[in-house]
N, C-alpha and C positions, 0 to 999 in steps of 0.2 A: 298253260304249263307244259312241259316236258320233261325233258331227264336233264338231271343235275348232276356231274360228279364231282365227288370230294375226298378229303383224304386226312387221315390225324398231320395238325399242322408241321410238327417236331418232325416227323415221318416223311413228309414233302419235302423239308428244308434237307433230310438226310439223302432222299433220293436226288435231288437238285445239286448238291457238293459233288458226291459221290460222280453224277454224271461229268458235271465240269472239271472233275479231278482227270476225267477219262479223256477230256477234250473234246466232249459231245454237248450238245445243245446249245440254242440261242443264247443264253443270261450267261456262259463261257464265251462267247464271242465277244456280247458287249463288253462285260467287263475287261478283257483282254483292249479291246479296241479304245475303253478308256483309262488304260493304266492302271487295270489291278489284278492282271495276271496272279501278280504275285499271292493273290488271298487263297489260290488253290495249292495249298501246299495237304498231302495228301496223307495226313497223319492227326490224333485227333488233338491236337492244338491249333492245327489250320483250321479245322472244323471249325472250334471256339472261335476261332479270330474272324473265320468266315460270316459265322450265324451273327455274330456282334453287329459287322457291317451290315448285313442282308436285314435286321430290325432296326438299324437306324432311317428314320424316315427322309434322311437327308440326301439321302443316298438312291429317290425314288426314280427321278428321273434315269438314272444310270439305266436302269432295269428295262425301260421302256416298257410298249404297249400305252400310253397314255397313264401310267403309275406314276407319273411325277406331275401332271394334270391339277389344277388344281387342289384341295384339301386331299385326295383320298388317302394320298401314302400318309398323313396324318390320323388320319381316321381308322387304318386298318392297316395287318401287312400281308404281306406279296402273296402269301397264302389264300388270306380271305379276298385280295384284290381278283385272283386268278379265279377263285370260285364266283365273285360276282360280275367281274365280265366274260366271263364263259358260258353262265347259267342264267345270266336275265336279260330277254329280249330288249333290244336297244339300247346293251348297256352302256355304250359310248354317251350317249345324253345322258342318262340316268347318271352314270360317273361324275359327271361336269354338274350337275343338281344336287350333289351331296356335300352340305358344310357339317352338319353335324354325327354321332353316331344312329341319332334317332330318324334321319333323313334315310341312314341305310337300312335301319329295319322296317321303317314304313316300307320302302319299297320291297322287301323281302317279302310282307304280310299283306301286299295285296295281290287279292284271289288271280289277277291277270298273270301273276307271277309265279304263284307256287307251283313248282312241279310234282308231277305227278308218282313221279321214280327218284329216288336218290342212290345213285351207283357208290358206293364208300370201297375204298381200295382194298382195305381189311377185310370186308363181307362182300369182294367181286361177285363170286360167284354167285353166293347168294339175293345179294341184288340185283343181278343182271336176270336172272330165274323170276325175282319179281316183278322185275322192269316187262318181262317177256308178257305175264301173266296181265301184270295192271294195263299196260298200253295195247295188249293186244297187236303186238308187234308181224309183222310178215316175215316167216321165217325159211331163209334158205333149205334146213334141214329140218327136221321133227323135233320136238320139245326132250323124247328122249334121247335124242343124239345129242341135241345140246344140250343136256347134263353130265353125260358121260365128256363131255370136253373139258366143261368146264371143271367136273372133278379133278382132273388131271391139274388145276391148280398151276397150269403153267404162266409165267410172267416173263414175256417175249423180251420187252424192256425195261427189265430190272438189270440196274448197274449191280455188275459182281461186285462192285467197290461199297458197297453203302455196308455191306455185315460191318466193316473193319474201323466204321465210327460210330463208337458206342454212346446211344443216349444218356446212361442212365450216370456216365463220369461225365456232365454236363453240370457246368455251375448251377447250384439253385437259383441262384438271381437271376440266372439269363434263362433258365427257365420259364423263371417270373414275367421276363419280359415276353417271353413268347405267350402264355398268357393274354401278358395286358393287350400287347401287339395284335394277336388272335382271338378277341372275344368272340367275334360273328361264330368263328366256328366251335366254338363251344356252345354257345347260346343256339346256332341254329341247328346244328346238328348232335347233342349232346354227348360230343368227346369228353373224357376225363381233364382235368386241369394237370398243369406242368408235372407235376413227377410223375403223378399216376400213370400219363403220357408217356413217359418217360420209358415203364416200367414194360409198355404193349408193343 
């Protein structure tokens, strides 16, 4: 095991828009590159029209990294996709090894795989302060200076854009879908379900 990070799914897909609204990041390029520039419209009906496409699993391949591979964009989305090939060693095979949902939490629950830190974007600080402590990590500075940093609560890359689309005027259904779309990360991480989500 090692470190894991993760993040509320709803919360991801808002920093993810928000960025591509701005013209930043990879999944902005792709999409541009396959003709759908147009889903960045930067107001929160583009959001809706955005999140609609970004849960449809038909849509996996577009996304790349090996998301269209296969079952997985069936099995999960881009969210839980991003947390399990970031977080589990070899997960390119592993990816290609998973037909069903219970293929991906076997591999979640074995001891080879569970990490030891889970960094969650909401509780940075405080998980990184954990992560320091459980891993035993080698530290440039001293554990008190890096508290005092990390109080400070800065987030280097956070789009300015993401305040200005609001979760919580998100259809219930497509909440829902976010949901069903994102079990893993409820089930492994115990985030709240779609509105609650919504509401954090």
């Amino acid at each position: 095991g090692g470190r894991l990070g993760a993040c509320r799914p709803v919360q991801f897909y808002r920093s993810l828009f928000a960025e591509g609204c701005g013209g930043r990041g990879g999944g902005q390029a792709r999409l541009q590159e396959a003709g759908h520039a147009d889903l960045y419209q930067a107001d929160q009906a583009g959001f809706h029209r955005w999140l609609e496409w970004m849960l449809d699993p038909e849509n996996g391949a577009v996304l790349g990294h090996g998301y269209g591979a296969g079952r997985i964009a069936d099995l999960v989305g881009f969210a839980s996709f991003q947390v399990i090939r970031m977080g589990l060693p070899g997960s390119d095979r592993l990816i290609g090894e998973m037909e069903t949902r219970h293929d991906v939490t076997v591999r979640f629950d074995r001891p080879a795989y569970t990490p030891h830190a889970i960094i969650r974007c909401e509780r940075l600080e405080m998980d990184l302060l954990d992560a320091v402590r459980t891993l035993e990590l080698p530290l440039r500075y001293g554990r008190p200076e890096l508290k005092r940093e990390l109080a400070k609560g800065i987030r280097r890359n956070a789009s300015p854009l993401a305040s200005a689309f609001d979760i919580s005027r998100l259809p219930a259904n497509l909440l829902g879908t976010v949901r069903e779309r994102e079990w893993l990360m409820w089930q492994r991480f115990g985030y709240p379900p779609a509105r609650a989500d919504a509401a954090a």
